[in-house]
C-alpha positions in Angstrom: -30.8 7.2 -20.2 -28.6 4.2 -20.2 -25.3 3.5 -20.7 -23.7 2.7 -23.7 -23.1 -0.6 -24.6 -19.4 -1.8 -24.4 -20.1 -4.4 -26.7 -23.0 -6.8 -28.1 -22.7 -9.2 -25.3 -21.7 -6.8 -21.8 -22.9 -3.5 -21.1 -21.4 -1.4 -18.1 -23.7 -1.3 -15.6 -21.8 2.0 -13.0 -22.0 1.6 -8.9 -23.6 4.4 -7.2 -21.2 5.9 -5.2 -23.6 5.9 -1.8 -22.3 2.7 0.2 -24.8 0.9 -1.7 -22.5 -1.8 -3.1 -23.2 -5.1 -2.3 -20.6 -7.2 -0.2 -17.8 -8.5 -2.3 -16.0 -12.5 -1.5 -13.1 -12.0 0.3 -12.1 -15.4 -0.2 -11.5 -17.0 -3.3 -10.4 -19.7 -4.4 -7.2 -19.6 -7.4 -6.9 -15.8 -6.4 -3.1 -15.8 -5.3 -2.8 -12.9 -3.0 0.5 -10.8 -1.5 1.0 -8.8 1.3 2.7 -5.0 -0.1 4.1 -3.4 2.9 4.4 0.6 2.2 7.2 2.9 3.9 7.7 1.3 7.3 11.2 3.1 7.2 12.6 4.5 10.4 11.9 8.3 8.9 8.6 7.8 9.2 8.1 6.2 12.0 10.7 6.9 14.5 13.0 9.6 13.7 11.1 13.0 14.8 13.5 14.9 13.0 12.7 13.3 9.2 10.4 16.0 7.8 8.0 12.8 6.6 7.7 11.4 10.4 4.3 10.1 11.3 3.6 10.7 14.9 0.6 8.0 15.0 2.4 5.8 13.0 3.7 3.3 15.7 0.6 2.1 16.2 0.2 0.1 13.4 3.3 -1.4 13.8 1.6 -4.6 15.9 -1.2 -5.1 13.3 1.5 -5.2 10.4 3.9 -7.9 12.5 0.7 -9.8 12.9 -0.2 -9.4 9.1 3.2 -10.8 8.7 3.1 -13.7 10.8 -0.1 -15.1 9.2 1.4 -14.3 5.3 4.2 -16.2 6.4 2.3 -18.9 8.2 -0.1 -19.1 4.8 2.9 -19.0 2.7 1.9 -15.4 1.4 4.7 -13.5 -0.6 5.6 -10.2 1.2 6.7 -7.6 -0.5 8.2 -4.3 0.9 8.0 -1.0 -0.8 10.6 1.6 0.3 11.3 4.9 -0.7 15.0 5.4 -1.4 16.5 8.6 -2.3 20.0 9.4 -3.4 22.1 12.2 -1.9 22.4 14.4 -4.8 18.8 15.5 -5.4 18.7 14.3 -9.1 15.9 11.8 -8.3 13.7 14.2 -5.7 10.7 14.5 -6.6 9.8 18.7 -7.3 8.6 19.7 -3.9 11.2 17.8 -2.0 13.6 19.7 -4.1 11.6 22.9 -3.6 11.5 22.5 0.4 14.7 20.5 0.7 12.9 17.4 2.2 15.7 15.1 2.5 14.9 11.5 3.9 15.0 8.2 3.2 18.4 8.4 1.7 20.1 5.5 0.2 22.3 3.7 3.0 21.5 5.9 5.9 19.7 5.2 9.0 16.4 6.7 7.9 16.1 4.6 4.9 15.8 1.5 7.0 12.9 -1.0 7.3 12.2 -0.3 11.1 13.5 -3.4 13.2 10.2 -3.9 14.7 9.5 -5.8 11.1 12.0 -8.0 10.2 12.2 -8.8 6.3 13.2 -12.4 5.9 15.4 -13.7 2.7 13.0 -14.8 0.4 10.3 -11.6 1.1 11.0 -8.5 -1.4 11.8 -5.1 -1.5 11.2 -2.8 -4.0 12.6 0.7 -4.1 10.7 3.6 -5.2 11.9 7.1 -5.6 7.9 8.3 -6.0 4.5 8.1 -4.1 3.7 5.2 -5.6 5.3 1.5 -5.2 4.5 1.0 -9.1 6.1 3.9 -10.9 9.9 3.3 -12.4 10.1 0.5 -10.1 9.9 -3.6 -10.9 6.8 -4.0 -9.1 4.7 -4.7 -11.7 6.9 -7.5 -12.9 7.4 -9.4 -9.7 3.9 -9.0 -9.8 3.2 -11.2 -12.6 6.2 -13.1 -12.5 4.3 -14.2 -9.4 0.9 -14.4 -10.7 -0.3 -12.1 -8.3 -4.2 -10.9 -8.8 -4.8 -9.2 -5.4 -2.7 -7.0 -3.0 -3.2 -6.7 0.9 -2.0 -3.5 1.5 -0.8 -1.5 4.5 1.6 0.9 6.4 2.5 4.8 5.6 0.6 7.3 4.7 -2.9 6.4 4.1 -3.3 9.4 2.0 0.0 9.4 -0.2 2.4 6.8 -0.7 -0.5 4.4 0.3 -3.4 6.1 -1.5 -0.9 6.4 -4.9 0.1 2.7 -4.7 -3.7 1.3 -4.1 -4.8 3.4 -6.7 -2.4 2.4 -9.3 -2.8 -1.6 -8.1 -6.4 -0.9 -9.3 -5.7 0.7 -12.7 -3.5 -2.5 -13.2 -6.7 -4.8 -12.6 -5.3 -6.0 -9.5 -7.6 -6.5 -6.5 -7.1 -4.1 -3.7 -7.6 -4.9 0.2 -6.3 -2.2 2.7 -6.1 -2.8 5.9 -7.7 0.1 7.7 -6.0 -0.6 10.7 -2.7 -0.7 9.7 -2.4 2.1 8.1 -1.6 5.5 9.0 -1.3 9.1 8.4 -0.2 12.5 9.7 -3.5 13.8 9.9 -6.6 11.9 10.9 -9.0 13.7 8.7 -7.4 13.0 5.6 -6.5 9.0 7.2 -10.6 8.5 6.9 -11.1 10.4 3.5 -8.6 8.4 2.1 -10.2 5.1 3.8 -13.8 6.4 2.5 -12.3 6.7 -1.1 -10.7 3.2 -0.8 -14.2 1.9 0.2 -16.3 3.5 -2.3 -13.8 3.5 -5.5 -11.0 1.3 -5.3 -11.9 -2.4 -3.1 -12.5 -4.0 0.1 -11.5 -2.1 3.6 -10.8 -4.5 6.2 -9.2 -4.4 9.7 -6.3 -6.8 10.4 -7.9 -9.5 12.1 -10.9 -9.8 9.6 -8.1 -10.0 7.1 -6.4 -12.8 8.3 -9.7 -14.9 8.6 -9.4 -14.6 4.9 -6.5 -15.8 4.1 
């Protein structure tokens, strides 16, 4: 049976979900494009203590400096999403408040961009108190206020704060692009379901360097 019609003139035509999709343009022309940077805060990635550290996490550090340098180069914007959490618990999310996960609190050392990447003064940071880099936060308007249509997107955790952020980029029409190599997670197994997912529901999967021939 076919689908229903949307309208008179365009009828939805679904994409099997079996790899079968045809090879999308990675480059083109008008589409202005940012680089969103996700949780690259010392309590991920080098404070073994944080109850959110990422032990393979380091590792992508390299890809996401040279991510930068190209944005920069190209004249990308850059954009930062941290998570930033006040002392007094009001803003935790449930299980942090059930588990007492405290980390990346507001003006301590574990809230921190790490200094491996350096933010420069016209890049921005947005603060998030959720997985996601678009919820409560003034993403979404930077966004537009910088006619931004597609979002490279990388750093911590593949399968949360990552995997919320690319998924609510794609319910807000933007294009997605994840860079599978710099990303990360705790666990390797949910690092490649995420990445399958990514592939098969959301956009394009890309290492770093076939990224930046892109740009």
């Amino acid at each position: 049976m076919s689908p229903a019609p949307l309208s008179k003139k365009k009828e939805l035509n679904p994409t099997p979900l079996t790899g079968t999709r045809k090879k999308r343009n990675t480059k083109r022309c008008g589409v202005r494009t940012a680089l969103l940077i996700v949780d690259m805060q010392n309590d991920f990635i080098h404070f073994k203590n944080s109850p959110v550290y990422v032990l393979p996490a380091k590792k992508v550090i390299p890809k996401i400096v040279k991510l930068l340098t190209a944005c920069r180069k190209k004249k990308i914007p850059v954009v930062y999403a941290i998570t930033s959490h006040k002392r007094d618990r009001g803003s935790w999310a449930l299980l942090d408040k059930e588990y007492n996960r405290a980390y990346c609190i507001e003006n301590t050392p574990g809230a921190k961009i790490t200094s491996e990447i350096n933010p420069q003064k016209k890049e921005y940071i947005i603060k998030k108190r959720r997985y996601s880099a678009f919820f409560k936060t003034g993403l979404e308007r930077l966004l537009k206020r910088l006619k931004v249509k597609r979002l490279i997107v990388c750093g911590v955790t593949t399968s949360c704060c990552v995997s919320s952020t690319v998924r609510d980029a794609y319910f807000r029409d933007y294009e997605v692009i994840v860079v599978s190599d710099a990303v990360s997670a705790t666990y390797r197994d949910l690092h490649r379901a995420a990445l399958k997912y990514f592939r098969e529901n959301i956009g394009l999967v890309l290492k770093t360097n076939e990224v930046i021939r892109h740009l």
